[in-house]
C-alpha positions, -999 to 999 in steps of 0.1 A, spaced: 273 -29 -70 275 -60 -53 278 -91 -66 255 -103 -39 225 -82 -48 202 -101 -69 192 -84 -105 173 -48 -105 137 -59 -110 117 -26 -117 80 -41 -114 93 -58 -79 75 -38 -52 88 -43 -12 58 -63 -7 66 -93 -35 107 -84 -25 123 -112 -4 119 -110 35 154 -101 43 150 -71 18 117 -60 34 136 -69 69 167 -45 54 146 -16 47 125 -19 75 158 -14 97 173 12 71 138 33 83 141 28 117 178 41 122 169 71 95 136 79 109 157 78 144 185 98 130 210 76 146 251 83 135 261 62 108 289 49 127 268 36 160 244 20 129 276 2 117 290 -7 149 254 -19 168 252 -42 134 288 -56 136 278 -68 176 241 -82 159 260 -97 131 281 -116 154 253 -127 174 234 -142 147 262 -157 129 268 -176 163 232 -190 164 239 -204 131 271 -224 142 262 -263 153 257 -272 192 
């Protein structure tokens, strides 16, 4: 498991989880529901990755 991952909570529905959880599995249903290949997932979120991390750098 990642060390990243905050603790298991089993009374912690998506709807009290943390927005970038409910943003995570909103995405995860998305690309399922859309049957897209795992690697076009993985490489579409590599180029979105980068693109947000640049928004993040200072002017």
């Amino acid at each position: 498991m990642s060390e990243n991952l905050p603790p298991y909570n089993e009374t912690q529905t998506l709807e009290t989880a943390e927005q970038h959880i409910q943003l995570a599995v909103d995405l995860i249903y998305l690309l399922e529901s859309n049957e897209m290949p795992a690697e076009t997932v993985l490489k579409a979120l590599d180029i979105v990755a980068a693109d947000f991390t640049k928004k993040l750098a200072p002017n």
